[in-house]
C-alpha positions as CSV (number, residue, x, y, z in Angstrom):
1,X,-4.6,15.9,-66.9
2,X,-3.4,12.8,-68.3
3,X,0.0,14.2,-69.5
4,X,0.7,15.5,-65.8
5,X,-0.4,12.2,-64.2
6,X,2.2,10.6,-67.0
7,X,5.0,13.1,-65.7
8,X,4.4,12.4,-61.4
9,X,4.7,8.4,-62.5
10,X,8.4,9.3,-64.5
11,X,9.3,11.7,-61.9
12,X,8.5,9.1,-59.0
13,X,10.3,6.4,-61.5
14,X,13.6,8.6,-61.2
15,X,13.1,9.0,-57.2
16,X,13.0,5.3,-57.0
17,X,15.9,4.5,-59.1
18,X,18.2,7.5,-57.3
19,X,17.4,6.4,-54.4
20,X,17.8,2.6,-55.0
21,X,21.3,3.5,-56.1
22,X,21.9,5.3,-52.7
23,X,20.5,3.0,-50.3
24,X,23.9,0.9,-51.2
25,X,26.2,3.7,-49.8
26,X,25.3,3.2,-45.9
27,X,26.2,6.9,-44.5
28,X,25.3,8.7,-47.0
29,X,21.4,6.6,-46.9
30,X,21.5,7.3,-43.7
31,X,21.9,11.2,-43.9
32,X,19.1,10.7,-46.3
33,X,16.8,9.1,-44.0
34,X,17.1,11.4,-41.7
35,X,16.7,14.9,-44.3
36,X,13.7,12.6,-44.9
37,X,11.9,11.5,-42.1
38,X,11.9,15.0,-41.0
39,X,9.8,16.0,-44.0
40,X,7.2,13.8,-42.7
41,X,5.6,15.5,-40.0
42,X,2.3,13.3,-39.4
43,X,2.9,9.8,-39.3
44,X,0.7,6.9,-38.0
45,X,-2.1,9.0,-36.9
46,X,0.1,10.8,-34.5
47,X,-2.3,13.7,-34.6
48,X,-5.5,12.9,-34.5
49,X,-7.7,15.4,-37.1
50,X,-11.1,14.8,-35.8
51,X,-13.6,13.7,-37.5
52,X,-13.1,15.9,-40.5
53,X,-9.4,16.5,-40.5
54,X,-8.3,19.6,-42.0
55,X,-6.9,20.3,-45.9
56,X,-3.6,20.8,-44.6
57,X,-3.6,17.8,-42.8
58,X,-4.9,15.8,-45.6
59,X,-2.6,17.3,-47.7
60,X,0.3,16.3,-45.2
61,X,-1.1,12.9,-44.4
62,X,-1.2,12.3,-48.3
63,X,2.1,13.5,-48.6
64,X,3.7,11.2,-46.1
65,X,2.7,8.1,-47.4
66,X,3.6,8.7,-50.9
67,X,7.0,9.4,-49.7
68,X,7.0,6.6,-47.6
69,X,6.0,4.3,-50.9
70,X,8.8,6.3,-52.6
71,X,11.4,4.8,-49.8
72,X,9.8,1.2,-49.3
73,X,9.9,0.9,-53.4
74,X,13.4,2.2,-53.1
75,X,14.3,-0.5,-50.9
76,X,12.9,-3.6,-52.3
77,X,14.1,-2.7,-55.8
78,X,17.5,-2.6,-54.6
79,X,17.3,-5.6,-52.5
80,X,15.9,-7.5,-55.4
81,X,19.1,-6.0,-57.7
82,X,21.6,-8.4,-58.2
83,X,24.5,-6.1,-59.0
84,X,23.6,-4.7,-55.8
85,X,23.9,-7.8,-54.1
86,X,27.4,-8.4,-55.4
87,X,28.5,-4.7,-53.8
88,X,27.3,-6.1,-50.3
C-alpha cells in the first residue's frame, strides 16, 4: 500500500508542477479552468447527501477537493516562483 501511496504523492507532484507552468500562459489556463471546473460536479455542499450521503457522492465530494488542492497548490507555487514573476 505504501508504494501506491508513494506513486499518487509523485503523480500529484507532476500535476502541480504542469500546471504551475501553465497558469503563466493566460488563455490557455483559462481553457484549463474551465475543462476543469466542469469535472467537479459537487462543490460547496451544492447537493445536500442527507445524513448518510451516498458512495458516489463521497467519492465525488472527495474527488473535488483534491482537485481543488491540486489547482490552489498550482497557484501559490507559481505565484511564489520568481522566474515566473519576471514573465509577468
Amino acid at each position: 500500500m505504501e508504494k501506491l501511496e508513494f506513486r499518487l504523492a509523485a503523480h500529484r507532484e507532476i500535476l502541480v508542477a504542469i500546471l504551475s507552468g501553465l497558469s503563466r500562459h493566460e488563455d490557455l489556463w483559462a481553457e484549463i479552468s474551465r475543462t476543469i471546473d466542469e469535472a467537479r460536479i459537487v462543490q460547496d455542499h451544492e447537493e445536500d447527501p442527507g445524513v448518510v450521503p451516498s458512495e458516489a457522492f463521497a467519492r465525488q465530494n472527495a474527488m473535488t477537493a483534491e482537485i481543488t488542492s491540486i489547482l490552489r497548490d498550482a497557484a501559490l507555487r507559481a505565484k511564489l516562483d520568481p522566474e515566473a514573476a519576471q514573465e509577468r
